[in-house]
N, C-alpha and C positions, 0 to 999 in steps of 0.2 A: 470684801464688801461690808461695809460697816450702815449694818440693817438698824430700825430704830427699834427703841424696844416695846413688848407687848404692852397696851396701857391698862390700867382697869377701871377709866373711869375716864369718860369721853372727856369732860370739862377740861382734862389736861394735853385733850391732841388742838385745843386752840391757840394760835399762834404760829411761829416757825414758819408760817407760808412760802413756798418757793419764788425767785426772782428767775424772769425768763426775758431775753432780750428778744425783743421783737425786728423779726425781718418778714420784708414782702412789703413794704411802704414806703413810702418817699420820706426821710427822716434830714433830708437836705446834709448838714456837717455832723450830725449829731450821733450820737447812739442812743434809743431810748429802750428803755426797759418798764416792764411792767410787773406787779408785785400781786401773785393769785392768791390773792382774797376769796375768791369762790372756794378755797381749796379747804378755808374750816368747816367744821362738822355743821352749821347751818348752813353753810354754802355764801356764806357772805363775811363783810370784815365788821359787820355791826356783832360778832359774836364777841367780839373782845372785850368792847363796852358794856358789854348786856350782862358780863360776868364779874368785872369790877363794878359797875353800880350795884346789883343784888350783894356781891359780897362785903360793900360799903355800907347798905342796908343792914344788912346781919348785923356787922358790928356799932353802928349805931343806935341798936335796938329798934329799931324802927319796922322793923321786919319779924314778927314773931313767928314759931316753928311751926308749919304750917296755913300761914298767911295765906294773903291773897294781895299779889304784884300787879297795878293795874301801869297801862302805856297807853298814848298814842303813838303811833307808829305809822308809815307807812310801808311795810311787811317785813322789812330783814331786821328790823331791830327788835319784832314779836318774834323772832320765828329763833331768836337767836334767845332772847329770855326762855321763850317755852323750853327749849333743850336745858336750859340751866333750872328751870322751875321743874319738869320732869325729875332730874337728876338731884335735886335737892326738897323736892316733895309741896311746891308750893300751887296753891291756885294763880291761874292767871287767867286777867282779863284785861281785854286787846280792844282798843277805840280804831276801827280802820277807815281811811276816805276812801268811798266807794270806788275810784276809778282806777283799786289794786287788782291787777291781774289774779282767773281764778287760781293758777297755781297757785300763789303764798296763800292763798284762803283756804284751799284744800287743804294744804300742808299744813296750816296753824289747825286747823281743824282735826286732824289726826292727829296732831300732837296732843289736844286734851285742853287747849285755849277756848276759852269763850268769847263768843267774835261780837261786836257791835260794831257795824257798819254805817256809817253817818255821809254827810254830803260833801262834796272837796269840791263843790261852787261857791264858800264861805269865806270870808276870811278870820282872822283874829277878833274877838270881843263876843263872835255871832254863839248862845247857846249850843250851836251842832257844829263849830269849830271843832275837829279831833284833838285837840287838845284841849280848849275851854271844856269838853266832854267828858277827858277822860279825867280832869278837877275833880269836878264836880263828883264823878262817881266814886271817888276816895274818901268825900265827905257822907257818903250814904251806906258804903260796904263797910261792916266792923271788921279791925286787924287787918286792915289792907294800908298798902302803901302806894304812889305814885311816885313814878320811876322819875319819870319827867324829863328824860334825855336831852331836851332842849335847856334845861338848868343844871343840870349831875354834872359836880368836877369832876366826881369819877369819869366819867364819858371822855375828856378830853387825857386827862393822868393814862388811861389803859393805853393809849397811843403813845404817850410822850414815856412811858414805860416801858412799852413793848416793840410796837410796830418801827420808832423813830432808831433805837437799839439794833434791829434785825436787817432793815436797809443799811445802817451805815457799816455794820458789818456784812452785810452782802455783796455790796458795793466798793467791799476795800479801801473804804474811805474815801471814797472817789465817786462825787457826787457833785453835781451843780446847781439842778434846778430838782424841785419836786412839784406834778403838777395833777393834783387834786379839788375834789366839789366839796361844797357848804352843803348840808343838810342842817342836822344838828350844831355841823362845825364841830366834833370832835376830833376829826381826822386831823383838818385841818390846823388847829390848835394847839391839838398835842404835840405835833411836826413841828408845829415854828418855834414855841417852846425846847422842843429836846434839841435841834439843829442851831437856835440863836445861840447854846453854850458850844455844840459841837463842831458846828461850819456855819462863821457868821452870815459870811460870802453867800450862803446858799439861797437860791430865789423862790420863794414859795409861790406860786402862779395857780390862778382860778380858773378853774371849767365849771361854766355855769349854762345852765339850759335857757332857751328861753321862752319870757314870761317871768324870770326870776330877777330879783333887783338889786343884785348884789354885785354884779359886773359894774352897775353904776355908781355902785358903793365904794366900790376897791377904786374907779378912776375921779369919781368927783368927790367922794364926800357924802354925798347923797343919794339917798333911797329913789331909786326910778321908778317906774310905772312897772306896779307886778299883772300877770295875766295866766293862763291857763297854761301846760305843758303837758306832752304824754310819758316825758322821760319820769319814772316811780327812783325817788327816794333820796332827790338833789333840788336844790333850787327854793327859793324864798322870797318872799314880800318884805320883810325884816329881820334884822341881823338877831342870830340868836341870842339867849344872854349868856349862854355859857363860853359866846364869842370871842377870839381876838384873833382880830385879821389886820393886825399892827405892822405884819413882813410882808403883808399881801401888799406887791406893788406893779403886780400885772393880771390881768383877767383876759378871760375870752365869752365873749357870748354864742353859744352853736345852737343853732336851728333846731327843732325836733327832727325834722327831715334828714340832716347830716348827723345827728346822732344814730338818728336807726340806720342807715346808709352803712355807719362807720364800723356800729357791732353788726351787721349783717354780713360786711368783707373782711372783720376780723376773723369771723366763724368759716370763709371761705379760703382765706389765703395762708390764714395761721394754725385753724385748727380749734380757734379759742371759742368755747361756747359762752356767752356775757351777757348782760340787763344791757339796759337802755342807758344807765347812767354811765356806764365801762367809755360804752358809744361816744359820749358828753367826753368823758375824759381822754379817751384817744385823739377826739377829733382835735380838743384845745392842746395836747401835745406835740401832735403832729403838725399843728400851726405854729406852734414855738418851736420846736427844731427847724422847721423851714426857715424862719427869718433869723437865726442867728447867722454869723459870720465867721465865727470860730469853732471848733468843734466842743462838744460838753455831753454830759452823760445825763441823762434825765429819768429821772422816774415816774411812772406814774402806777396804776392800779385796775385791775380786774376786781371792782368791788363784790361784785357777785354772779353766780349761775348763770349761763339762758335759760337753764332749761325752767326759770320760773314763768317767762316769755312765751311759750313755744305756741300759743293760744292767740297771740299778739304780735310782736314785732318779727315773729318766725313764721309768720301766716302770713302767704302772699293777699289773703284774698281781705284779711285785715288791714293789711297795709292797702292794698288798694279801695278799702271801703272808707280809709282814714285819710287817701288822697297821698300817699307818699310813695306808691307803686305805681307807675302811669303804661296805661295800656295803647297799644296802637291806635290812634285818632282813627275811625272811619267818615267822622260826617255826619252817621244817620244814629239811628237809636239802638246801634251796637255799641257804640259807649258809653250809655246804661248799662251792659249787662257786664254784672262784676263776674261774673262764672260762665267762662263764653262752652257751649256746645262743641262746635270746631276744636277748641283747644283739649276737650274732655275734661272738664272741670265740674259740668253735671251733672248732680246725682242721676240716675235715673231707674226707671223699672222696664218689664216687657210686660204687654196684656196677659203672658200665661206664666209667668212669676205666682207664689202665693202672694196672700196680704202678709201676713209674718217676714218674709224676706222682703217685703217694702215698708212693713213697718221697723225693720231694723237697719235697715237704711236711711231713715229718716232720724233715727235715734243718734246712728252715728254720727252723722253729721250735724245733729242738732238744726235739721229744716223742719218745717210743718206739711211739707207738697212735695211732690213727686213727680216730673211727667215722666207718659206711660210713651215711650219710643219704641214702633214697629218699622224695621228696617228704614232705620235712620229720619223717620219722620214720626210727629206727635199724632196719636192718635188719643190722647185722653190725657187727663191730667188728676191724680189722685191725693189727698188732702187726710188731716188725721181725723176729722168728722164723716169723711165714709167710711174710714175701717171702723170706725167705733160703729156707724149706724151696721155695719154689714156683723160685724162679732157678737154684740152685745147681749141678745139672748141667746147665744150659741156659740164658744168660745172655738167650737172645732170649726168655723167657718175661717179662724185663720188659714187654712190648708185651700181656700178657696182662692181660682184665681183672679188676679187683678182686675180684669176685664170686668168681674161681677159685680166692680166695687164704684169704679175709676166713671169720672166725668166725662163724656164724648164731648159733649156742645162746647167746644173750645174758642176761646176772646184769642183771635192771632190779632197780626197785625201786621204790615210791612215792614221793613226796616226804615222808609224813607217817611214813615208814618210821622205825625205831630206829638208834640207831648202835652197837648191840649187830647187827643186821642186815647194817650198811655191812661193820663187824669182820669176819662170817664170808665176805662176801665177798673181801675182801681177802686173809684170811688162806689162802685156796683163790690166789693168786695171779692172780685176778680183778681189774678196774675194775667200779665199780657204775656201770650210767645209771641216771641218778632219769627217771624218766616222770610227766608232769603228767594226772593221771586227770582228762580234763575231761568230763562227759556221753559220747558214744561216739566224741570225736576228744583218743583220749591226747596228748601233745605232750610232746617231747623236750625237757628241762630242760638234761642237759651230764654230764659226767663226774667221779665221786669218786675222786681216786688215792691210793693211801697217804700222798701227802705233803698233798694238802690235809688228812685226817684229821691227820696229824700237828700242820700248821700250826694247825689248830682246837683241839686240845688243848692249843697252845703259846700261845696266844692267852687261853686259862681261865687258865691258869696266872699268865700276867702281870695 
């Protein structure tokens, strides 16, 4: 057994990633394979990049010893600097668009990154553009640099150096297509570059999310109509500049919904825990092996982690709140509620519970309310403004129980109620229980908060 050897110095376990053929999916004549990227020490393949741009910094003086490295990002290209800034003593500061899962926040945040969170309902030009942002703030911090991964040769060179090298020797030179996403466009880049000298033959093919306008790029020419995505850290309104997608001569556009579909039965049938964008990239893989006619070896990438996810695309009850987990139709105003009772999805308390064990129940899940269930029916409902009225001058009154705390005079409702009814209750600063009228044993259905109304509405709309 030929073990690897001890390192002493994380920055040199990046790379080397393992190649793992994928089975348990319709792959029609092909064989595809996929390249774990999650497997470097940030857990993604932006660690590659993240270490030849700092070290192209270095040598161009532009980075003095103990600087301060600023990015826009959206999370694995921070989270793969921070490791190299840790490790070589640098400050950094990270420009993030707000709709990054909290993992990579938390994670950039132990690491010792100073986070500025800005708006990702913007486009390019806008002052709180994460990137016009993170400009700007190069020109106000002294001895700081912008990495700028959307313009760094470096970015593109760590791939066409490393990553394009490690497939064609994994691969025994036996490669046909390779099918990767636009972000930055390093991956993609580096690839066409190191494959146009090594295998001219080879097809470099787009997986793009959508909302991104590069699928439209690679078929006509032209920039399509860009829009909103939930897939973090693929996808574009305009081609980058550190760009060339000169080999790019096929694309795929995938849904948000067959993305997350796609890394949710990765992680079931494979074993493989993945982002959202892995999703992006399987799903456009697995469409290109289906429609060829010959057989070919294809590669694609687990760009990074789930477990950055596990808060979002790993949460059923996110997914259903985001409309891409669909629950049994009833008809009545049981499909409003995202946490149905029956299925045991809600939180709940008992009337002789203390408030501490329903205050930490509420923490855990991150609700603000509670109902109070006596053999199998609502008899109250408790909120964080009575525990706070009921502890506040007397902190041992957490030991008190629920019952002392909790709301009796309950807003029910039918299930076959109106949502002109739900309204008035809400708008009273009320949660409605739907109550299931069965013969003379009603039965507690679960809770309507303004935001599942909301998501219901948000749901008609799309």
């Amino acid at each position: 057994m030929n073990a690897p050897p001890v390192e002493t110095n994380i920055l040199r376990m990046i790379g080397n990633t393992p190649m793992l053929e994928l089975h348990g999916f319709d792959t029609g004549a092909c064989r595809l394979f996929l390249k774990l990227e999650s497997q470097n020490p940030g857990g993604s393949i932006k660690d590659r990049m993240a270490l030849y741009m700092i070290e192209a910094a270095e040598r161009s003086g532009k980075l003095p010893p103990g600087g301060t490295i600023i990015e826009a990002t959206a999370g694995n290209t921070g989270l793969g600097l921070a490791i190299v800034a840790v490790v070589k003593g640098y400050h950094l500061v990270l420009v993030i668009p707000d709709k990054m899962s909290q993992e990579k926040i938390a994670h950039l945040h132990a690491l010792g990154a100073d986070i500025r969170l800005t708006r990702s309902d913007v486009s390019k030009g806008h002052p709180d553009f994460y990137q016009d942002y993170a400009a700007r703030l190069a020109t106000e911090i002294p001895n700081s640099v912008y990495i700028d991964q959307f313009s760094n040769p470096a970015n593109p060179q760590a791939h066409e150096e490393t990553t394009g090298p490690e497939i064609w020797e994994q691969m025994t030179h036996e490669v046909d297509a390779i099918v990767c996403g636009v972000g930055s466009s390093g991956t993609m880049t580096g690839l066409s570059r190191y494959f146009a000298r090594t295998q001219p033959q080879l097809e470099m093919v787009l997986a793009d999310p959508q909302g991104s306008a590069l699928a439209e790029y690679v078929t006509t020419g032209q920039l399509g109509k860009s829009g909103p995505s939930v897939v973090e850290g693929i996808g574009s309104g305009a081609v980058p500049p550190v760009a060339d997608l000169s080999r790019v001569k096929l694309a795929f556009t995938i849904s948000d919904a067959e993305s997350l579909q796609v890394a949710r039965e990765l992680l079931k049938r494979s074993a493989i825990l993945a982002g959202s964008s892995t999703g992006t990239l399987v799903a456009a893989a697995l469409r290109y092996c289906r429609e060829q006619t010959r057989p070919k070896r294809v590669v694609s990438f687990v760009c990074d982690s789930g477990n950055k996810y596990l808060s979002k695309m790993f949460n059923d009850y996110w997914m259903r709140d985001q409309g891409f987990l669909d629950m049994p139709k009833r008809g009545d105003l049981r499909d409003l509620i995202t946490r149905r009772y029956e299925e045991g999805d809600v939180i709940t308390v008992g009337p002789e519970d203390t408030l501490l064990t329903a205050f930490h129940r509420m923490r855990m899940a991150d609700i603000s309310q509670v109902p109070v269930i006596e053999n199998g029916h609502p008899v109250g409902i408790l909120d964080e403004s009575d525990v706070l009225m009921s502890v506040h001058a007397d902190p041992a009154r957490f030991r008190d129980p629920v019952r002392t705390a909790m709301t009796s005079r309950l807003e029910t409702l039918s299930a076959d109620a109106s949502l002109e009814d739900v309204f008035n209750i809400l708008e009273r600063g009320k949660v409605a229980l739907i109550i299931l009228d069965e013969s003379d044993d009603p039965k507690f259905a679960g809770l309507i908060t303004r935001t599942d109304l909301i998501n219901h509405l948000r749901r008609k709309l799309q």
